[in-house]
Wavefront OBJ file of the C-alpha trace (Angstrom):
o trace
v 31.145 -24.483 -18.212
v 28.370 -26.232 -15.882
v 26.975 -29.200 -16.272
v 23.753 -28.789 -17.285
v 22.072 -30.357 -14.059
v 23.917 -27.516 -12.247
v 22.170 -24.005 -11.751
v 22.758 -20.887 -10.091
v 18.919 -20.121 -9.880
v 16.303 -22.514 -9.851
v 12.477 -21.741 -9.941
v 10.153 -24.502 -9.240
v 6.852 -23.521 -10.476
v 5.633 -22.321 -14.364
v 2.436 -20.345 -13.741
v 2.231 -16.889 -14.297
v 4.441 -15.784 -11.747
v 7.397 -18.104 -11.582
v 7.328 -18.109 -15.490
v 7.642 -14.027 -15.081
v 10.282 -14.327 -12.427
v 12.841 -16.869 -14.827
v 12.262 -13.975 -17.744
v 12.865 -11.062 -15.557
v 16.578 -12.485 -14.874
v 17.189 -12.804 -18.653
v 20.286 -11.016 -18.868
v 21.766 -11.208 -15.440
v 24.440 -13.911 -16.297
v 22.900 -16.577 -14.382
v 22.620 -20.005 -15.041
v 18.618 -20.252 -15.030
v 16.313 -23.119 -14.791
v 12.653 -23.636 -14.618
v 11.271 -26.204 -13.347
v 6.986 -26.969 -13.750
v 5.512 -30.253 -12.393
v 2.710 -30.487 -15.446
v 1.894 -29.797 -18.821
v 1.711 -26.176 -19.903
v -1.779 -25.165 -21.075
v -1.377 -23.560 -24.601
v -4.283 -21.481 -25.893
v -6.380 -23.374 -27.830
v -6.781 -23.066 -31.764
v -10.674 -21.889 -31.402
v -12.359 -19.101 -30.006
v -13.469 -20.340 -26.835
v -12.742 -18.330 -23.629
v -11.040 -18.830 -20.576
v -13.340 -18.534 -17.233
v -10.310 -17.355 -15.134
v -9.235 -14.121 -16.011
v -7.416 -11.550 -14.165
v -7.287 -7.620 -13.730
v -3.813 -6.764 -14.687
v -2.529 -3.277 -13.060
v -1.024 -0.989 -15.678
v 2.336 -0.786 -13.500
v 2.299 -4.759 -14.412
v 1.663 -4.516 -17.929
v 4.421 -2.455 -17.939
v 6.656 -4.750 -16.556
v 4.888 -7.909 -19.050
v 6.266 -5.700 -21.560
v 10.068 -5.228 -20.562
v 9.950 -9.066 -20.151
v 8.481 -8.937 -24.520
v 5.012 -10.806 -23.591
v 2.445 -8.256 -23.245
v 2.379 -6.469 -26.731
v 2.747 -10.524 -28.430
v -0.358 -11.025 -27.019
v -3.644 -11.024 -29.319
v -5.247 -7.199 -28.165
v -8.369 -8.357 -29.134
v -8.904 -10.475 -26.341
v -7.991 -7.838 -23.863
v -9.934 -5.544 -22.305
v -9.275 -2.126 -21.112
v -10.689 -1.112 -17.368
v -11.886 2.951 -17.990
v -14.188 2.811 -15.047
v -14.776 1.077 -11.776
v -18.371 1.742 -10.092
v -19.094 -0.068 -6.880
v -22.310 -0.583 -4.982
v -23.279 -1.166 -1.503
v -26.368 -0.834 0.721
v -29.202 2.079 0.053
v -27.810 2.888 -3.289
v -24.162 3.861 -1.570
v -21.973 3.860 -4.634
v -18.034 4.481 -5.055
v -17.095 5.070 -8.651
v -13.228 5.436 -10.173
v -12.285 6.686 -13.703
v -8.955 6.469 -15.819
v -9.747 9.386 -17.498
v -9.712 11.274 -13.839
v -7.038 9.529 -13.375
v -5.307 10.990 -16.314
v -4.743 7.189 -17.672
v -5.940 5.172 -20.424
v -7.198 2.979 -18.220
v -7.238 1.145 -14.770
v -6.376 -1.429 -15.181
v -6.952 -4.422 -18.298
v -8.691 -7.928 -18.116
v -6.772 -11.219 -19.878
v -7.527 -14.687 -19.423
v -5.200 -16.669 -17.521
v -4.123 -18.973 -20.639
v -3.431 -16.038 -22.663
v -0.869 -14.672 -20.678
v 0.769 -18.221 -19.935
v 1.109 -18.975 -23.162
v 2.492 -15.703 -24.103
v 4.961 -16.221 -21.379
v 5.804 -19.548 -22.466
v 6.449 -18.770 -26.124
v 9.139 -16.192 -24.751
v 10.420 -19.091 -22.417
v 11.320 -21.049 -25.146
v 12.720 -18.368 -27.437
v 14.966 -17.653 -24.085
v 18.497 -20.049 -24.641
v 19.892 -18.860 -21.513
v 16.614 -20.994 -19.584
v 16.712 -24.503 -19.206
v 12.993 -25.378 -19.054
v 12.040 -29.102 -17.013
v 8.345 -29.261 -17.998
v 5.836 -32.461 -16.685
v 8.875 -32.681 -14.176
v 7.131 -33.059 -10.497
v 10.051 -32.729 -7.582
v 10.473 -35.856 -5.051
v 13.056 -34.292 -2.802
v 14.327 -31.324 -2.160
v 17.587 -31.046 -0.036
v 18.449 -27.385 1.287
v 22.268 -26.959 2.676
v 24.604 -24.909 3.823
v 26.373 -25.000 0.085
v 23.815 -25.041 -2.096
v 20.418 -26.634 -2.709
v 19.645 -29.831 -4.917
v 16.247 -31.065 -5.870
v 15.645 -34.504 -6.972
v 12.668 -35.331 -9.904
v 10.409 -38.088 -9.823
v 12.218 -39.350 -13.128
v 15.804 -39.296 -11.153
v 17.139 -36.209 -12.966
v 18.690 -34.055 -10.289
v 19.055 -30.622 -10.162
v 21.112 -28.467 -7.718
v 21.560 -24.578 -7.770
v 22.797 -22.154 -5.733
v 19.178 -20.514 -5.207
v 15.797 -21.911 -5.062
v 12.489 -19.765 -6.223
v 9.335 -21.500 -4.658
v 6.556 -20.093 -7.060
v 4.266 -23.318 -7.209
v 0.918 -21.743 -6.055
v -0.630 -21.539 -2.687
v -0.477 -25.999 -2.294
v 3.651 -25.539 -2.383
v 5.174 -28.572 -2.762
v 8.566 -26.554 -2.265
v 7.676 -24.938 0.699
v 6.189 -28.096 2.463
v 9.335 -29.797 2.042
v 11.284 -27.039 3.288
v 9.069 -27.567 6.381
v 7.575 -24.015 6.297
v 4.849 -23.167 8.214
v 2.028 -21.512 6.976
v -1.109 -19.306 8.523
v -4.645 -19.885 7.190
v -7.639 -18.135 7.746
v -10.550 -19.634 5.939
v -13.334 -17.094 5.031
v -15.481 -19.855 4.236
v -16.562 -18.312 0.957
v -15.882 -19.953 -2.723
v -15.346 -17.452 -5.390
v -17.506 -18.563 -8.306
v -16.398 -17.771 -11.768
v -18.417 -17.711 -15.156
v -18.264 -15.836 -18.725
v -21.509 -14.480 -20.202
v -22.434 -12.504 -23.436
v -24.604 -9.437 -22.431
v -26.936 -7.545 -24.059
v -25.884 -3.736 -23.980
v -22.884 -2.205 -24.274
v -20.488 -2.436 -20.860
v -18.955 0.394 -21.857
v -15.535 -1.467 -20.433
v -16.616 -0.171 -16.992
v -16.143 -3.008 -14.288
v -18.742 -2.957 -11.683
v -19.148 -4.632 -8.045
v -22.056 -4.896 -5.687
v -21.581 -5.611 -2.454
v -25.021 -7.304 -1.643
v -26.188 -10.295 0.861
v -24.788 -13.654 -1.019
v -21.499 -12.017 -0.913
v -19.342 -9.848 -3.350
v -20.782 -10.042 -6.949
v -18.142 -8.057 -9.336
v -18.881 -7.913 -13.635
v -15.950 -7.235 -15.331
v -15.465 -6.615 -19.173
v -14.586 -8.488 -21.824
v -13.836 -7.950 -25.402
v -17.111 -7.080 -27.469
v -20.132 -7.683 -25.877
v -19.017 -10.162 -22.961
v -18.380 -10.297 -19.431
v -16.867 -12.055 -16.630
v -18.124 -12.976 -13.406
v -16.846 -13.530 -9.723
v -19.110 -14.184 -7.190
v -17.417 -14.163 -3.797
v -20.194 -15.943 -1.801
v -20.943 -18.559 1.129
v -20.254 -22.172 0.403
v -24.113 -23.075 0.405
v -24.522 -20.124 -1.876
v -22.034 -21.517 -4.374
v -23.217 -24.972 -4.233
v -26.613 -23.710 -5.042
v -25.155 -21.342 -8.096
v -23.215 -24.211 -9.487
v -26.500 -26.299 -9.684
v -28.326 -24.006 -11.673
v -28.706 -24.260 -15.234
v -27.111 -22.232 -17.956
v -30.270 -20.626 -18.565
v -30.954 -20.107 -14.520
v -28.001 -19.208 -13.694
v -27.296 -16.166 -16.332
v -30.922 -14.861 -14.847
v -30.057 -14.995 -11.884
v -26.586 -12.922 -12.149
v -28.340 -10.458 -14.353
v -31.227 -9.749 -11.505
v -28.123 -9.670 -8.661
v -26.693 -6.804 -10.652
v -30.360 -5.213 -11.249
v -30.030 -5.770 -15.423
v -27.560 -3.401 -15.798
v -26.487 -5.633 -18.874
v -29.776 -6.202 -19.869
v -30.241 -10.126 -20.759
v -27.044 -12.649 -20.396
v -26.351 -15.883 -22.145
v -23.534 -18.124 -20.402
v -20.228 -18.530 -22.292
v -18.278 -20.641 -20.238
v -19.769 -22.662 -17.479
v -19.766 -21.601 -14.146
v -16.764 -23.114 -11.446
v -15.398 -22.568 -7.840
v -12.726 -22.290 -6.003
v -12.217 -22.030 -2.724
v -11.097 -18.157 -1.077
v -8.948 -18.175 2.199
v -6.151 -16.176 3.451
v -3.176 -17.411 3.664
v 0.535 -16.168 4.897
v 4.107 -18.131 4.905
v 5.771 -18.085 8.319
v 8.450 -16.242 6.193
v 9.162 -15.789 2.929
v 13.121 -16.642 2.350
v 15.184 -19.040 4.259
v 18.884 -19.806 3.438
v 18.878 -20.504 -0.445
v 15.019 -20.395 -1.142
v 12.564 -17.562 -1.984
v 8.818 -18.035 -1.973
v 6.886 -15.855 -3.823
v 3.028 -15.555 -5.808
v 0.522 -17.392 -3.783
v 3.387 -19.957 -2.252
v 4.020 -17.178 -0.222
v 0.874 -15.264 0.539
v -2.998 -15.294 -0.808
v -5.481 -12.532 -0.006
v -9.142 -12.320 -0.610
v -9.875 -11.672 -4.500
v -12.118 -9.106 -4.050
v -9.737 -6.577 -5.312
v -7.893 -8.569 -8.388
v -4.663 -7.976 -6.880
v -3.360 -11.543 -6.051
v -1.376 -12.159 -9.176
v -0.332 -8.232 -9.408
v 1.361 -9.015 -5.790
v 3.015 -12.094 -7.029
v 4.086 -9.982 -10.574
v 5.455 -7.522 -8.113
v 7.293 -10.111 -5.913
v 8.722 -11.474 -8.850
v 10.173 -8.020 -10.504
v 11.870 -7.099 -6.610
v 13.376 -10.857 -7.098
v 14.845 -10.080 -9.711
v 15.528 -6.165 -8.944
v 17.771 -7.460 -5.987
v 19.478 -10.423 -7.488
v 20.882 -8.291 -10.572
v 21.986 -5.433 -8.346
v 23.661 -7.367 -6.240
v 27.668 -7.108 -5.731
v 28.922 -9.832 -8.528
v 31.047 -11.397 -5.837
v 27.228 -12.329 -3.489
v 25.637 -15.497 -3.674
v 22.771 -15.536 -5.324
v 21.534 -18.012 -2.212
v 22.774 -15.604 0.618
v 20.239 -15.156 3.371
v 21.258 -11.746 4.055
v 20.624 -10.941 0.160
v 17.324 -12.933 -0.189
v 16.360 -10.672 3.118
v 16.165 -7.634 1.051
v 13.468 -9.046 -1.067
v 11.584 -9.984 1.829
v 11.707 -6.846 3.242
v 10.432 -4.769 0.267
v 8.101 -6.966 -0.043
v 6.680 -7.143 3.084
v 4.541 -3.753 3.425
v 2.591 -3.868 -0.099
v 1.571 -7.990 0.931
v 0.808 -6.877 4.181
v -1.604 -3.234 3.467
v -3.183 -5.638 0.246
v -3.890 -8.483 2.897
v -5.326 -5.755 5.986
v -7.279 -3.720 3.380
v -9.218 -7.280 1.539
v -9.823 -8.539 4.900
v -10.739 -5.892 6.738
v -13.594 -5.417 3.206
v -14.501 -8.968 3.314
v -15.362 -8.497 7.019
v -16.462 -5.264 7.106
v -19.191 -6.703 4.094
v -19.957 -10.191 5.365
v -20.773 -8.851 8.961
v -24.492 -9.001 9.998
v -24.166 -7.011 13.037
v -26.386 -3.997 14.097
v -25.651 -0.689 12.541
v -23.085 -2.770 10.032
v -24.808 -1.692 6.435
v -25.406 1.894 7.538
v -21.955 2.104 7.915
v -20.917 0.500 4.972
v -23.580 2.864 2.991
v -21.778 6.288 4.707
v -18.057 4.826 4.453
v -18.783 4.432 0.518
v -20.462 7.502 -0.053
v -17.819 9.613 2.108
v -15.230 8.366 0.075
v -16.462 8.850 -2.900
v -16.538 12.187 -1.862
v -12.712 12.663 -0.738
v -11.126 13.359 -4.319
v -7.327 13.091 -2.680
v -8.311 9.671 -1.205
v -9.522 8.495 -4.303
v -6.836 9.687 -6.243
v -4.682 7.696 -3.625
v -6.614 4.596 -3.482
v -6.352 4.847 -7.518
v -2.487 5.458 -7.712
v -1.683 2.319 -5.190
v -4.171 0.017 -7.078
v -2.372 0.796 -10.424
v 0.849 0.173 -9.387
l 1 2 3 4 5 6 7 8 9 10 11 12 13 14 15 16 17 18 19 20 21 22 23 24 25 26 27 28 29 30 31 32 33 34 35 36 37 38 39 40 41 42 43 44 45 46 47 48 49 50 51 52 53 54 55 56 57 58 59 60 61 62 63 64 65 66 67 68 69 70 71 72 73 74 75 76 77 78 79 80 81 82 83 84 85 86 87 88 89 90 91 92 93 94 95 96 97 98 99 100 101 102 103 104 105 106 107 108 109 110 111 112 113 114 115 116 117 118 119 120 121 122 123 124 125 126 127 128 129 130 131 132 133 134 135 136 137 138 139 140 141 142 143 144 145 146 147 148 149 150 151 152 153 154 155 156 157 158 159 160 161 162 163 164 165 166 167 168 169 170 171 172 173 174 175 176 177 178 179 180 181 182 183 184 185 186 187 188 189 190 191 192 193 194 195 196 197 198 199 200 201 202 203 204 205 206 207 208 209 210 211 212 213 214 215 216 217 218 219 220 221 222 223 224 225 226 227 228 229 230 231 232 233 234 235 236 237 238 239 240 241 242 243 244 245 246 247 248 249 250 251 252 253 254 255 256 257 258 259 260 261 262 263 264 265 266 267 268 269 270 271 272 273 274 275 276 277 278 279 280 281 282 283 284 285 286 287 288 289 290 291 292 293 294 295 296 297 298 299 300 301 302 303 304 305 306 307 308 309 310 311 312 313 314 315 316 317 318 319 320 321 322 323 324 325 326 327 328 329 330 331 332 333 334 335 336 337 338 339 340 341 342 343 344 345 346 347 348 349 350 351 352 353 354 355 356 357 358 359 360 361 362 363 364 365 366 367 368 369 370 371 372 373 374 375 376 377 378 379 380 381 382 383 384 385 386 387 388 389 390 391
């Protein structure tokens, strides 16, 4: 038996995606480990919500239910996406529907701390995972044999493979002296929770006006979440208004389709760049989430990429010949190279949007206005557009 410092997989990083990735290889006979710097967040006792919340792809709740999270979670505080209407210049509009789609719905809304603590609580149930929580890293040592990673508290860890899932700020991958392309849209996604006056009629809507990308997107009952991808001055001013100012003000951006708001949570920022890994696997290490790439948010789709990184992780590692190390370059190659063309089309098609709706040039909004309303025209490119984003 090994000693219990001694792994054959070892993912650094307990957020949504590295906690996925350690559950997905339940069952492979590996010796796991998990290894997150701070303290889990646990849902609170009260009835508070969370303002980061994500729009999780069907294909993904799929795959949050093979791993036994999704259907522990509480339903009520999950809301189902049955139609997507989108708005740009001269009342151009875009609109996409599940039932079209011949789905129950696009996609579904969850707050981040729902999920993590649903993915937590099947962590610990999980024998075959040896969890290192409020564990930070202080070296890590990649060689030829194996890798070993030393914590602040002197515990050290080696395995045969490391999984660098620590958010877009690696620690991992900074140490593994990977290089890393940024290109700063010098935006800040604002975020903030409001209760609305009519129904949203779960329909998630997005205008595309001058202070950015404004996109409302339902909550359970009569609420509804905001993000506001907008200049830096923009966001500044947004963040100094007051609860009262502020829910007027998104309410009049989206023309009152809600009628009056009240705020729920308080509005916050963060800042939205692009970012890419020089690569993504190296001789016994795998990056993967936003360690390994970030797009724009505008589409919802960064932590669907990083859910689908970490199912093809797992996906190659458990149909792998039993006699292949787990840390083989050739072996983590495969997983770079699925990988590669759904990062790559999410990455071209949110930046080429962000630019294409942040440009001020000449002629720019005319062509945004006939781009929408010719696609919403084109029933096969919809239908494709809707099949990829589901995934």
């Amino acid at each position: 038996m090994k000693g219990q410092t001694d792994f054959d997989v070892l993912v650094i990083g307990g957020g949504l995606v590295g906690a996925a990735c350690a559950l997905a290889l339940r069952g492979s006979g590996l010796a796991l480990a998990l290894v997150e710097a701070n303290e889990v967040a646990i849902c609170p006792t009260d009835s508070s919500w969370d303002s980061r919340i994500y729009a999780i792809s069907p294909g993904n709740v799929a795959f949050l239910t093979r791993l036994g999270v999704w259907q522990e979670l509480d339903q009520q505080r999950i809301a189902p996406i049955e139609e997507m209407q989108i708005w740009g210049n001269d009342n151009a509009a875009l609109d996409f529907s599940a039932y079209e789609a011949g789905a129950p719905a696009l996609g579904y809304i969850v707050e981040s701390r729902l999920m993590l603590a649903g993915l937590w609580e099947e962590l610990q149930e999980a024998p075959e995972i040896t969890l290192f929580s409020s564990s930070p890293g202080s070296c890590l040592d990649l060689q030829e044999e194996g890798a070993v990673l030393k914590l602040v508290d002197g515990r050290r860890l080696s395995a045969a493979l490391v999984i660098a899932a620590d958010g877009g700020n690696s620690w991992v991958r900074a140490e593994a002296g990977i290089s890393v392309t940024t290109s700063d849209y010098r935006q800040q996604g604002v975020v903030a929770n409001f209760v609305v006056e009519r129904p949203h009629r779960n329909i998630a809507r997005q205008w595309f006006v001058e202070d950015g990308i404004l996109a409302w997107l339902p909550l359970p009952g009569n609420r509804m979440s905001m993000v506001w991808s907008t200049s830096n001055a923009h966001a500044k001013a947004l963040l100094a208004l007051s609860p009262e100012a502020l829910a007027e003000r998104v309410a009049m951006a989206g023309g009152d389709a809600l009628g009056s708001m009240q705020v729920l949570t308080p509005a916050a920022a963060f800042p939205l760049r692009r970012q890419d890994a020089e690569v993504m696997v190296s001789p016994r290490l795998a990056l993967m989430g936003d360690a390994a790439h970030l797009v724009h948010p505008l589409a919802g789709q960064g932590v669907n990429l990083g859910f689908h990184d970490a199912a093809c992780m797992a996906r190659v590692l458990m149909e792998r010949g039993r006699q292949t190390d787990v840390g083989d370059y050739g072996l983590l190659r495969r997983y770079e190279r699925a990988r590669q063309l759904d990062i790559r089309a999410m990455q071209v098609m949110t930046g080429s949007l962000q630019a294409l709706f942040s440009s001020e040039l000449p002629g720019i909004a005319l062509l945004r206005s006939k781009g929408l309303s010719f696609t919403n025209r084109q029933q096969w490119l919809k239908r494709r557009l809707i099949a990829h984003a589901m995934t």
